[in-house]
N, CA, C and O atoms as a MOPAC input file, in Angstrom:
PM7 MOZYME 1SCF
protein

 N    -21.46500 1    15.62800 1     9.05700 1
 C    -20.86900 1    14.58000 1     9.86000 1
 C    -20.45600 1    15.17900 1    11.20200 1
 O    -19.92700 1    16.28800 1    11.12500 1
 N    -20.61400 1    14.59500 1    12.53600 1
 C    -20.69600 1    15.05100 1    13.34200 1
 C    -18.66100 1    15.14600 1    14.06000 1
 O    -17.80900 1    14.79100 1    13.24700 1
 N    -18.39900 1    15.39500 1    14.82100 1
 C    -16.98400 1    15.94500 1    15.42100 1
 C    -16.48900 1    14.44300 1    15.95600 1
 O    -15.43200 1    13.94000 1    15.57400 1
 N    -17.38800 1    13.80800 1    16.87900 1
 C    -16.49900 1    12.41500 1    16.78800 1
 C    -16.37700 1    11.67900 1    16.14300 1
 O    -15.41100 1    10.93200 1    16.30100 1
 N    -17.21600 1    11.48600 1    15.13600 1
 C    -17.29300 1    10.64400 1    13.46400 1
 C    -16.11600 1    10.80200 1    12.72800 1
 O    -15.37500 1     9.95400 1    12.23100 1
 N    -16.04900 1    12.29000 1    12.74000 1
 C    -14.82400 1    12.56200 1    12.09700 1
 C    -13.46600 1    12.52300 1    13.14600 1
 O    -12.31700 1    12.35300 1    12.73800 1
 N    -13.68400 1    12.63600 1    13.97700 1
 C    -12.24900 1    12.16300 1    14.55700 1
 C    -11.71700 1    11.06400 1    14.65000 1
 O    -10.49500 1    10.94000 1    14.56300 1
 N    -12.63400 1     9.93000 1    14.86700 1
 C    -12.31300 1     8.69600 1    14.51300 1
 C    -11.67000 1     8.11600 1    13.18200 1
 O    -10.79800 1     7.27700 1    12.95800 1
 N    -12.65200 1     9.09900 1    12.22800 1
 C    -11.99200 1     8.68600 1    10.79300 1
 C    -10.72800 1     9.00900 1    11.05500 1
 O     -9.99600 1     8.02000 1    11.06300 1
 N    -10.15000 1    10.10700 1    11.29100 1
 C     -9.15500 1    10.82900 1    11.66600 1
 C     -8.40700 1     9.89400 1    12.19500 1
 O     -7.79100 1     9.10600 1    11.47700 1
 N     -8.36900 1     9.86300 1    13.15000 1
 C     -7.82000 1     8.47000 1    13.84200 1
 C     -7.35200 1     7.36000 1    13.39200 1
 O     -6.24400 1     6.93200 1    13.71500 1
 N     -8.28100 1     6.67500 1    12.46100 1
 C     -7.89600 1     5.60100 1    11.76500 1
 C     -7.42400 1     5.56000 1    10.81600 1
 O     -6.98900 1     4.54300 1    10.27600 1
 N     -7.40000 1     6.83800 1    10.32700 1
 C     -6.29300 1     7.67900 1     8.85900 1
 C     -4.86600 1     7.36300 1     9.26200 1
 O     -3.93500 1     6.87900 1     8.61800 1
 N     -4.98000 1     7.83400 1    10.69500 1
 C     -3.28300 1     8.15200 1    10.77100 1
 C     -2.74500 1     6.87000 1    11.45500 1
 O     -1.53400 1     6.84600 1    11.67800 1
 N     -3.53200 1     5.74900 1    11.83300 1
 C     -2.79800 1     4.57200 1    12.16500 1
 C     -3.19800 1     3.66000 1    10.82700 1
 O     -2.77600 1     2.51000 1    10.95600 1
 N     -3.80600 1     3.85500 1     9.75600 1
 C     -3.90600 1     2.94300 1     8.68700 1
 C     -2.37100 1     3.15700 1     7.96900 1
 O     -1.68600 1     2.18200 1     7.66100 1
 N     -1.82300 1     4.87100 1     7.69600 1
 C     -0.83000 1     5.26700 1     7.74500 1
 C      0.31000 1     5.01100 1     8.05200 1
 O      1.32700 1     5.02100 1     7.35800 1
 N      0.14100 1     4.73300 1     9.28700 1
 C      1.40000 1     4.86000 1    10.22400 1
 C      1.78000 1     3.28400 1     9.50900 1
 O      2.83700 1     3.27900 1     8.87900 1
 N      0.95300 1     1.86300 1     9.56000 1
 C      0.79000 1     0.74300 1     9.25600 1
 C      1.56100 1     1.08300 1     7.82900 1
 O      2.77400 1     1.04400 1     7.62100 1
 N      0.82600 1     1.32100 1     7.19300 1
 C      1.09500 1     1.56600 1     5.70000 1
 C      2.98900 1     1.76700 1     5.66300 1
 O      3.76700 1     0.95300 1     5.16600 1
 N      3.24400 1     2.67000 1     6.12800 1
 C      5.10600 1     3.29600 1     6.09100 1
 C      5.54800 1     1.58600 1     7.07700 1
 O      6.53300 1     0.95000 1     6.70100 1
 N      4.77100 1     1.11600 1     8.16200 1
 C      5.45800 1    -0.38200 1     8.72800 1
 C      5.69300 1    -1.12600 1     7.51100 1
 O      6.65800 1    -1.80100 1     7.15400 1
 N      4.54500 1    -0.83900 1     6.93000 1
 C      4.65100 1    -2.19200 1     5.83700 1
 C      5.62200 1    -1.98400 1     4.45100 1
 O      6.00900 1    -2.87300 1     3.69200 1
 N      5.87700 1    -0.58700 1     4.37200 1
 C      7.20000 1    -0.46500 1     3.57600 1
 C      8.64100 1    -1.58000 1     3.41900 1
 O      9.36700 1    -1.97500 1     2.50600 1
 N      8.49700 1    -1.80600 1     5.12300 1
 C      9.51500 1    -2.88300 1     5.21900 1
 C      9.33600 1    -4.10000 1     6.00800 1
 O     10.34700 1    -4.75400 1     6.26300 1
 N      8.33000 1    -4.45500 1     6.38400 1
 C      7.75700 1    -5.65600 1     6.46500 1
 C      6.84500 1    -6.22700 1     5.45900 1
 O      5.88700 1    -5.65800 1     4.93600 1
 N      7.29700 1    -7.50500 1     5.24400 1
 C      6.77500 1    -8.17800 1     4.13800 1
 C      5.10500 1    -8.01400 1     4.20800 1
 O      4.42100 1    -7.53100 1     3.30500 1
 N      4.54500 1    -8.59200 1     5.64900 1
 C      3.09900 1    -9.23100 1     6.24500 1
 C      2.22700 1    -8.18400 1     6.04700 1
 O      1.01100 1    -8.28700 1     6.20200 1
 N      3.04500 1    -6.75200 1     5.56500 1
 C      2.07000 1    -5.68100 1     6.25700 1
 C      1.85400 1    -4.98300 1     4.71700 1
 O      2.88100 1    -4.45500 1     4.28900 1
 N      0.60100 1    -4.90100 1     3.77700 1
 C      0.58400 1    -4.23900 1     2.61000 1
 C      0.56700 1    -2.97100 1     2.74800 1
 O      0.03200 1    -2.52900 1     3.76500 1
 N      1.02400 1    -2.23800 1     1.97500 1
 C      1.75200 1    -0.75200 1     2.20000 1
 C      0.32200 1     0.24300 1     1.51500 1
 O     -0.26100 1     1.17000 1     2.07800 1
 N      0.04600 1    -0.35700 1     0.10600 1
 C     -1.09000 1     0.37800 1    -0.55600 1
 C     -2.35000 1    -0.04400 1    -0.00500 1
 O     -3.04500 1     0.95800 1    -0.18000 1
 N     -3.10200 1    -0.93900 1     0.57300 1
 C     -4.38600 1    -1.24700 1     0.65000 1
 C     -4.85300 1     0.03600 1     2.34100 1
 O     -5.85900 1     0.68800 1     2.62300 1
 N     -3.38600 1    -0.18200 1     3.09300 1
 C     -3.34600 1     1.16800 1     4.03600 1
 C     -3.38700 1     2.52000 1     3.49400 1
 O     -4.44800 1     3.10400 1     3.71000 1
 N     -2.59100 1     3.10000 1     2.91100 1
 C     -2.84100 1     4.12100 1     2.58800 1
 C     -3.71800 1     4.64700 1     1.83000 1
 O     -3.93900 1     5.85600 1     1.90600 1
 N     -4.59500 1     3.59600 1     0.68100 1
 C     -5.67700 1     3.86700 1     0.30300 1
 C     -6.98200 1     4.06700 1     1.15700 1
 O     -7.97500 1     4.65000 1     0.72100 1
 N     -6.86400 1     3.42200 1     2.65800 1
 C     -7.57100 1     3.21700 1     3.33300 1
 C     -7.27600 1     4.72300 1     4.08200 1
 O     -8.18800 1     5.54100 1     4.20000 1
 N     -6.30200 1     4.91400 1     4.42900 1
 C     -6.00600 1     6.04700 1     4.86500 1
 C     -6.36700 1     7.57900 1     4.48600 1
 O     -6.55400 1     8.53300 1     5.24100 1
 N     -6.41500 1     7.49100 1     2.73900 1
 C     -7.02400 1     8.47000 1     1.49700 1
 C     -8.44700 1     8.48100 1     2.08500 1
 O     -8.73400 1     9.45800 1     2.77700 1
 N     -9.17600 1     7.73100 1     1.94200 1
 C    -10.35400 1     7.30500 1     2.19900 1
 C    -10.62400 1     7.95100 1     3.54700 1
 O    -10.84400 1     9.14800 1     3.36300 1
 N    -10.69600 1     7.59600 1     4.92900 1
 C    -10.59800 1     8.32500 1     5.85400 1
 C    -10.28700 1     9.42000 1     6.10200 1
 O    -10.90200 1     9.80100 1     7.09800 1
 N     -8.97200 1    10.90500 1     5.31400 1
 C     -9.07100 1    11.92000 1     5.64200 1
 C     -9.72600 1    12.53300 1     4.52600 1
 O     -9.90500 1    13.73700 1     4.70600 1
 N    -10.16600 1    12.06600 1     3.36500 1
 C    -11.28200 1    12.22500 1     2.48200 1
 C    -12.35800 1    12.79400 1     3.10000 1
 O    -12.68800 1    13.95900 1     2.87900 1
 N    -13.16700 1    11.77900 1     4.16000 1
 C    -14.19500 1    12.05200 1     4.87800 1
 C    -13.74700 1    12.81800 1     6.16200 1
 O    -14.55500 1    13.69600 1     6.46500 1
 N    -12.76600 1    12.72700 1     6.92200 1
 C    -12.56300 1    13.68100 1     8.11700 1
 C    -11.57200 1    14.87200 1     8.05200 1
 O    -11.63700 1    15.54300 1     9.08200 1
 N    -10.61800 1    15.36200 1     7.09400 1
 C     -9.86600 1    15.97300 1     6.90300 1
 C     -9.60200 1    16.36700 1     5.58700 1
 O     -9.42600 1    15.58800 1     4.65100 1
 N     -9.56900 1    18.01500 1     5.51000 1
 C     -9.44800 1    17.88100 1     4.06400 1
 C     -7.74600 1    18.04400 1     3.92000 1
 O     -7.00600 1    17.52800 1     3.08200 1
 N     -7.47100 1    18.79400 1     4.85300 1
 C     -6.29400 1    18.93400 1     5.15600 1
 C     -5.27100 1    18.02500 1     4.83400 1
 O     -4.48200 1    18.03200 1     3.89000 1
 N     -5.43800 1    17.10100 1     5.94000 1
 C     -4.91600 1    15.97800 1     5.80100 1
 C     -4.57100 1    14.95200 1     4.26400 1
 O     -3.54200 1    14.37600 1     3.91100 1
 N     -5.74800 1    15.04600 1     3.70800 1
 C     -5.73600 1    14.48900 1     2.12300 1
 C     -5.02800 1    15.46500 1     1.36200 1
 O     -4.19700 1    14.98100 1     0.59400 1
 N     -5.10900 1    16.44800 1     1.36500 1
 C     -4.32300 1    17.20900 1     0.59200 1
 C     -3.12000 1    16.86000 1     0.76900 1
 O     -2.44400 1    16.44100 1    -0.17100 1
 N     -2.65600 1    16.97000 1     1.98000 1
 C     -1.31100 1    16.50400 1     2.20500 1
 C     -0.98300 1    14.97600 1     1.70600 1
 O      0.06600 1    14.60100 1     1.18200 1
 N     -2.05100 1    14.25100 1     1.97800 1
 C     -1.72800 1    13.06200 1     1.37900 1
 C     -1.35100 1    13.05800 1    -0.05300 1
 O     -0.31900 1    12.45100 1    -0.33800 1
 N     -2.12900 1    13.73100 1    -1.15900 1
 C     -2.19200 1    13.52300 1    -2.09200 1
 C     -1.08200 1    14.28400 1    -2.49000 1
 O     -0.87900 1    13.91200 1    -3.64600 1
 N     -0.38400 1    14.99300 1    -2.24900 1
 C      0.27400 1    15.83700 1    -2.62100 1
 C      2.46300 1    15.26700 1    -2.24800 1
 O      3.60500 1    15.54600 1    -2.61400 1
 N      1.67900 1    14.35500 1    -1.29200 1
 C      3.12800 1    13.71900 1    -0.84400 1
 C      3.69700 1    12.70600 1    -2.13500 1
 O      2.98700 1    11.83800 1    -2.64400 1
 N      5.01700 1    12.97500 1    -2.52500 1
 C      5.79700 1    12.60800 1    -3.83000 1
 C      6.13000 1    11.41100 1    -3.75100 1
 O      6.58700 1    10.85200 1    -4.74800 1
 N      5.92500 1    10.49500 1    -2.11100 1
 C      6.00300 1     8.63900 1    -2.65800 1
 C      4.44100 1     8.18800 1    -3.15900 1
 O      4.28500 1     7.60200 1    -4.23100 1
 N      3.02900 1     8.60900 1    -2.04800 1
 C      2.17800 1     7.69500 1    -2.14500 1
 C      0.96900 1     8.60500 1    -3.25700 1
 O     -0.09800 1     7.99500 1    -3.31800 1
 N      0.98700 1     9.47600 1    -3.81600 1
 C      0.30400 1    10.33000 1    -4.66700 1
 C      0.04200 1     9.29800 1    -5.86900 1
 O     -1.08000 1     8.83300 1    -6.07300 1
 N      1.03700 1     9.01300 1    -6.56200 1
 C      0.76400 1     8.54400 1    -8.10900 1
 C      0.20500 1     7.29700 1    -7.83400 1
 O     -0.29000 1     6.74500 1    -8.81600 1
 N      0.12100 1     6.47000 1    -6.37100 1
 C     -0.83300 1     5.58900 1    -6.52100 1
 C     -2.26800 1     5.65300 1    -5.77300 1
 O     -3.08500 1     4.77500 1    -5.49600 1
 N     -2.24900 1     6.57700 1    -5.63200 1
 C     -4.07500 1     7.02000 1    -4.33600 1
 C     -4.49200 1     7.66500 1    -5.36500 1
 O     -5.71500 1     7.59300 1    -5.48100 1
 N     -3.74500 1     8.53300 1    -6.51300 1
 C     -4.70800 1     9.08300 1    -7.54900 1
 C     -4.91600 1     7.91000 1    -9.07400 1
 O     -5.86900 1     7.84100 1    -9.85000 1
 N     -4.21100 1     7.47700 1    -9.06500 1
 C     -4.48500 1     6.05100 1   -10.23800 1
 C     -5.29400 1     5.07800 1    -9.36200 1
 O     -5.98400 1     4.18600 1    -9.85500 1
 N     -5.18800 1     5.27300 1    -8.15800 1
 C     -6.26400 1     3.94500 1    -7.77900 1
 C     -7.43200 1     4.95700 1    -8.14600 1
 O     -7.87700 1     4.76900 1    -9.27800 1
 N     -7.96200 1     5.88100 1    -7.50800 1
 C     -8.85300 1     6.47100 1    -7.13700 1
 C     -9.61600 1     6.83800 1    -8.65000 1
 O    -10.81000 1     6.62700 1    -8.86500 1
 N     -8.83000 1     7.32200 1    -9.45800 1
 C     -9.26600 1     7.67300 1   -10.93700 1
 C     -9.71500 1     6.69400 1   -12.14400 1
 O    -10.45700 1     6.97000 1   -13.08600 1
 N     -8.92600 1     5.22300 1   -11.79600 1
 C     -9.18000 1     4.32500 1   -12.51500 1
 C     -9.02000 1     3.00100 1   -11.96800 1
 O     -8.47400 1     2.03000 1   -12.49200 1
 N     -9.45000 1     3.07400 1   -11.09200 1
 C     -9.34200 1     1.65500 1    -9.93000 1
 C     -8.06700 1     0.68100 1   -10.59400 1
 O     -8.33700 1    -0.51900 1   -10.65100 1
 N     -6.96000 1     1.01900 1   -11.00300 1
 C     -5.65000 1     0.38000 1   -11.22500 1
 C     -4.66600 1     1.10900 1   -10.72200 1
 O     -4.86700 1     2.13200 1   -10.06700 1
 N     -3.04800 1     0.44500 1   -11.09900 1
 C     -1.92400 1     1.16400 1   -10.86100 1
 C     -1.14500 1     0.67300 1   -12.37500 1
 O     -1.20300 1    -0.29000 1   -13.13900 1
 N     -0.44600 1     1.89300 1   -12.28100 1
 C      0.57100 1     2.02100 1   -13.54300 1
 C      1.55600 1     0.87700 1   -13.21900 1
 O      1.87100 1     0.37600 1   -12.14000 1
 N      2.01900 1     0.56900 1   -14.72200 1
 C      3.06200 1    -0.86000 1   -14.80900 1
 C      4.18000 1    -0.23400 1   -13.87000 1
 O      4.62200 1    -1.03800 1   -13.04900 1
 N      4.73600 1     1.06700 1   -13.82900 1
 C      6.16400 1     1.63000 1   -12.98400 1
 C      5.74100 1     1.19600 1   -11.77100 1
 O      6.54300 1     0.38500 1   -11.30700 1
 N      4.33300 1     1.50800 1   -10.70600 1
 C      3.92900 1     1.73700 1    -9.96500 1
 C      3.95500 1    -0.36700 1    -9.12500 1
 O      4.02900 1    -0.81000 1    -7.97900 1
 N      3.85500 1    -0.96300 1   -10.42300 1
 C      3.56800 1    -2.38900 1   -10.39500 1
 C      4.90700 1    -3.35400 1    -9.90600 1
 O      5.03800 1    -4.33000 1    -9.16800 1
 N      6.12800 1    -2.23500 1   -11.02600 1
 C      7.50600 1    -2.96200 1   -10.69200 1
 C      7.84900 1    -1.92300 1    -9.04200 1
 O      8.57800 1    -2.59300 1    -8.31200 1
 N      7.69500 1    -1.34300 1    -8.77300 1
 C      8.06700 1    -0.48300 1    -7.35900 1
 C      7.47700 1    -1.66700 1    -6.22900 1
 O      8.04700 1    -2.44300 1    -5.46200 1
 N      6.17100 1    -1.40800 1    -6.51800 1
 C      5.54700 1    -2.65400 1    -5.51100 1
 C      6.03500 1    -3.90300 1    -5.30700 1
 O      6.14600 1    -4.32600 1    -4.15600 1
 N      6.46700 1    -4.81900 1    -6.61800 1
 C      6.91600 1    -6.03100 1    -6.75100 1
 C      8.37800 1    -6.03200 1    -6.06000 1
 O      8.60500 1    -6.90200 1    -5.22000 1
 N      9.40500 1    -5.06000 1    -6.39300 1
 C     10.90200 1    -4.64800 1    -6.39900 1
 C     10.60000 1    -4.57200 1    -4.94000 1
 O     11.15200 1    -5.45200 1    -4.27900 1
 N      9.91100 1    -3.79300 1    -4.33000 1
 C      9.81100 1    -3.82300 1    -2.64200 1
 C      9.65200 1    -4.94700 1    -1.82000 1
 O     10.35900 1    -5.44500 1    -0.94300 1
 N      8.73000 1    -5.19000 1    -2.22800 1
 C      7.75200 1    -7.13000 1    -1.77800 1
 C      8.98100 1    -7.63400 1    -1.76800 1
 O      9.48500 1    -7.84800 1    -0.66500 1
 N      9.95300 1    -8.02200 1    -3.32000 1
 C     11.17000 1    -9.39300 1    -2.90600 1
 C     12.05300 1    -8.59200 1    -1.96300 1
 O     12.92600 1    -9.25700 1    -1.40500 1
 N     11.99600 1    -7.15800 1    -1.64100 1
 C     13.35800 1    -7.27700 1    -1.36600 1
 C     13.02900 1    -7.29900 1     0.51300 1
 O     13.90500 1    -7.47300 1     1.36100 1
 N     12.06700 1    -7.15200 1     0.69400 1
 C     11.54500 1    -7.09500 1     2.23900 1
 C     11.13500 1    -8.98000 1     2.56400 1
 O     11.40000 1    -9.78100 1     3.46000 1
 N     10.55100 1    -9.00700 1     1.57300 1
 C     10.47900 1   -10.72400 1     1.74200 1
 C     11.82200 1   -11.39300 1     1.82300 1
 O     11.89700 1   -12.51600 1     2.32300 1
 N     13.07800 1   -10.66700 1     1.28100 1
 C     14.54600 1   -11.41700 1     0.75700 1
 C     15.05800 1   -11.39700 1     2.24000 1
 O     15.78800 1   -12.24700 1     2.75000 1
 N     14.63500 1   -10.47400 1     2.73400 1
 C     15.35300 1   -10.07600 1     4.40200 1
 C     14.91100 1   -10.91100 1     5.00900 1
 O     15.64800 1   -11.76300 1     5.50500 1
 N     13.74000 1   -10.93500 1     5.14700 1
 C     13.02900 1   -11.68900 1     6.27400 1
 C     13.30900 1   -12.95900 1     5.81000 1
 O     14.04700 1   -13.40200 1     6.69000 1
 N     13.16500 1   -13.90400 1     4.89200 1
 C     14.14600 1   -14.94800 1     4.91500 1
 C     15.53000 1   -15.41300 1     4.78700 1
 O     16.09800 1   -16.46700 1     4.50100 1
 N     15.84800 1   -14.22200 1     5.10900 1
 C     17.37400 1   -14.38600 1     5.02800 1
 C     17.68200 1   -14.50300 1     6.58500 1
 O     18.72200 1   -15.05200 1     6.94900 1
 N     16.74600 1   -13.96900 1     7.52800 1
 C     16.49800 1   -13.42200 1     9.36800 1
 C     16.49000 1   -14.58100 1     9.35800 1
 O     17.49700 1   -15.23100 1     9.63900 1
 N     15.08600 1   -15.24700 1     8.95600 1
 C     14.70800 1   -16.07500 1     9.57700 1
 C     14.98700 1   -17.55100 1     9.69500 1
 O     15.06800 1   -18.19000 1     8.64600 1
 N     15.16900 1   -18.26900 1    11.03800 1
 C     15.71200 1   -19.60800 1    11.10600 1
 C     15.74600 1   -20.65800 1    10.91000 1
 O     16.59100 1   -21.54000 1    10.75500 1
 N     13.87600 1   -20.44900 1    10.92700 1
 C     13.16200 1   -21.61300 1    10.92200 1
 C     13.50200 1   -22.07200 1     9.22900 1
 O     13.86100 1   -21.11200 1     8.54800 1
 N     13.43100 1   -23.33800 1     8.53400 1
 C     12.91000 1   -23.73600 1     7.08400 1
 C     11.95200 1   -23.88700 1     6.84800 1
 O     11.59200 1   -23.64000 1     5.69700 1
 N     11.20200 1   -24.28000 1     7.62800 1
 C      9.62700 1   -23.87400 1     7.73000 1
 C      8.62400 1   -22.60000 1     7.34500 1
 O      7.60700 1   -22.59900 1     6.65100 1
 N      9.31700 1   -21.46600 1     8.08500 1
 C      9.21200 1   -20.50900 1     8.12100 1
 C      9.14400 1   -19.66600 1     6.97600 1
 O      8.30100 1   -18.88500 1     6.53300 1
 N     10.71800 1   -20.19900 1     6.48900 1
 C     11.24800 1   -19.24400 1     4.84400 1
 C     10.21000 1   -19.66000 1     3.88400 1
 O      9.72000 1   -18.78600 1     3.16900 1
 N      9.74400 1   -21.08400 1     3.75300 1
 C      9.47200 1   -21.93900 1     2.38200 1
 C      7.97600 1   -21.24800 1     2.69000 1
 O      7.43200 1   -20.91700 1     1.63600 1
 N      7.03200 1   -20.89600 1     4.11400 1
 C      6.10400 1   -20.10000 1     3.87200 1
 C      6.09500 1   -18.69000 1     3.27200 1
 O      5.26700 1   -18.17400 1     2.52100 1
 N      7.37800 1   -18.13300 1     3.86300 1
 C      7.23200 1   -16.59200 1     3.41000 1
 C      7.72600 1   -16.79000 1     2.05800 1
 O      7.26900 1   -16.06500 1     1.17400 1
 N      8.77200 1   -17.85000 1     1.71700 1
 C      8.56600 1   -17.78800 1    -0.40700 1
 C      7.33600 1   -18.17500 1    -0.97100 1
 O      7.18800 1   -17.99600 1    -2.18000 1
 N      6.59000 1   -18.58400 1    -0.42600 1
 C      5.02400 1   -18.91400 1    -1.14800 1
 C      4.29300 1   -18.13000 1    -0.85500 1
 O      3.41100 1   -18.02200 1    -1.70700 1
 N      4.12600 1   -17.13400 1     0.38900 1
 C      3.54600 1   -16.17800 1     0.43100 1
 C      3.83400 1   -14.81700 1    -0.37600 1
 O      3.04800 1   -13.87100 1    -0.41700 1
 N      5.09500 1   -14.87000 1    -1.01600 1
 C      5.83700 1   -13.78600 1    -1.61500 1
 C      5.59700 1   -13.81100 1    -2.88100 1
 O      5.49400 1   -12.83100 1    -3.61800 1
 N      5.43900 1   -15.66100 1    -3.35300 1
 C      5.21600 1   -15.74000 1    -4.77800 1
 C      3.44000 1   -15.64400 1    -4.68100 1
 O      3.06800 1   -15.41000 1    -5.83100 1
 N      2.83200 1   -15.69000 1    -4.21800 1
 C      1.37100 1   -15.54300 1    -4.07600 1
 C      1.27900 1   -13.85400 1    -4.68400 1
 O      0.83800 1   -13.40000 1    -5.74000 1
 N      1.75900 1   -13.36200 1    -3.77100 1
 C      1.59200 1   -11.36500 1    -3.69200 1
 C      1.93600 1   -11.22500 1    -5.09600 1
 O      1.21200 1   -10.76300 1    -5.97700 1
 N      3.04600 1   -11.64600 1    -5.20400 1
 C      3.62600 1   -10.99500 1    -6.94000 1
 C      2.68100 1   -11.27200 1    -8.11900 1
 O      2.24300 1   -10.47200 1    -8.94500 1
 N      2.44500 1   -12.73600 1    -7.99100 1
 C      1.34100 1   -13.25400 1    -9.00500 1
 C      0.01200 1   -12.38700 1    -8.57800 1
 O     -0.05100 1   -11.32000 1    -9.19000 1
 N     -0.95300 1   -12.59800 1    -7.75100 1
 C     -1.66100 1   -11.45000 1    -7.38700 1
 C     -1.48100 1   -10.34100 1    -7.86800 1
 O     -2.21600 1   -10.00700 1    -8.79700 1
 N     -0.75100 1    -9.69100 1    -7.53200 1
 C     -0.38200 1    -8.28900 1    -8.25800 1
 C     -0.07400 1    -8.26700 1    -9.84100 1
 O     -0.61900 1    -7.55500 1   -10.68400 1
 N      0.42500 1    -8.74000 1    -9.93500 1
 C      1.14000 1    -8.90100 1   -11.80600 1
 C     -0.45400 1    -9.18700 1   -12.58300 1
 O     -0.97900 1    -8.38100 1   -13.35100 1
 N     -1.14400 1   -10.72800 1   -12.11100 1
 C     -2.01500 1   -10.84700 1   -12.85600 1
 C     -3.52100 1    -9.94900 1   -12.33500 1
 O     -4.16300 1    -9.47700 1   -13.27400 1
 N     -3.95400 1    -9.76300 1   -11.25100 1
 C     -4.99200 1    -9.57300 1   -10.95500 1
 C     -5.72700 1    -7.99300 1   -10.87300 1
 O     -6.90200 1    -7.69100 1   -11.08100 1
 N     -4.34800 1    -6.96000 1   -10.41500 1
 C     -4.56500 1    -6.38200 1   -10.38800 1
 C     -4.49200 1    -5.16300 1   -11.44700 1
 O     -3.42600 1    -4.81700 1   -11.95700 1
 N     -5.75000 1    -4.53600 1   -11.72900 1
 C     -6.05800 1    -3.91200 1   -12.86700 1
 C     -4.42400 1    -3.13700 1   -13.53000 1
 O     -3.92800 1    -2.46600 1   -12.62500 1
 N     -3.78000 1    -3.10800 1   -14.49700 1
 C     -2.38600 1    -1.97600 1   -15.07100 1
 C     -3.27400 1    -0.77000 1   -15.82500 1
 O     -4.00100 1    -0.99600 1   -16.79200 1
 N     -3.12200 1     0.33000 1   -15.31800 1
 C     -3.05500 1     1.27600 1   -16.22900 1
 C     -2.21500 1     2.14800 1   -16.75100 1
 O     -1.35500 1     2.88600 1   -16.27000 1
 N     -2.75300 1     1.86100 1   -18.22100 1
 C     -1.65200 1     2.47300 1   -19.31800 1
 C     -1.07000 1     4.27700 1   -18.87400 1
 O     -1.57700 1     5.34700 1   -18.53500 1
 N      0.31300 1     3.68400 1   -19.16100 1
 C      0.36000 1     5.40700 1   -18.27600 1
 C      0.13000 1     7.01100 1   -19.37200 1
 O     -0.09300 1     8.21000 1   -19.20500 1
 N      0.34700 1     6.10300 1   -20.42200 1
 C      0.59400 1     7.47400 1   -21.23200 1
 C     -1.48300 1     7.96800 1   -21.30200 1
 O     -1.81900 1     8.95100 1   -21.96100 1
 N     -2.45200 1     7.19700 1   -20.61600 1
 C     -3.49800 1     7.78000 1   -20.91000 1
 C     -3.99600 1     8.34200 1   -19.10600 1
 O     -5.00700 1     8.87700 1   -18.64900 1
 N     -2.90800 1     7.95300 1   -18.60600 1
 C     -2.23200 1     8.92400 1   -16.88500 1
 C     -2.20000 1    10.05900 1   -16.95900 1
 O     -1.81600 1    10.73000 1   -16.00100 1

């Protein structure tokens, strides 16, 4: 792979990233589909970089359960969910509009159901 190929990946590692830690506390912004995206990119441009990724003690146990068994562990399921209400709880608690809130509670109950039902659980004790 040639030096700007990989810098770009590079590039888009560390702002899929950067996105990823935004979306920690913004509701709009998914935290895992970035940093998996992010895995993915210094995968191919950095090995460095992935190492470090993988090795970091918040986003590890889910870039290697996605990556190993295209799911996430039930702990991994309530962390995600427990985050979602409580960043969704803020932002309608901010926000003024009623309009506004009654979207971000249907968008909030969308994510959870999504997640709870759709997305693959793996059993941890075979983790």
């Amino acid at each position: 792979m040639n030096l700007i190929f990989k810098s770009l990946l590079f590039t888009l590692g560390c702002i899929s990233l950067f996105l990823g830690l935004i979306g920690i506390v913004l509701p709009l912004l998914p935290t895992t589909p970035f940093v998996l995206l992010s895995s993915w990119c210094f995968y191919k441009s950095s090995k460095r970089a992935q190492n470090w990724l993988l090795n970091d003690s918040i986003f590890s146990s889910f870039i290697l359960s996605w990556q190993n068994h295209k799911a996430i562990t039930k702990s991994n399921k309530r962390k995600i969910i427990c985050f979602m209400i409580l960043s969704f709880a803020i932002s309608i608690i901010f926000v003024p509009n009623l309009y506004l809130k009654c979207v971000l509670f249907i968008m909030a109950l969308l994510m959870i159901l999504f997640i709870s039902y759709k997305v693959q659980t793996l059993d941890e004790r075979k983790k």
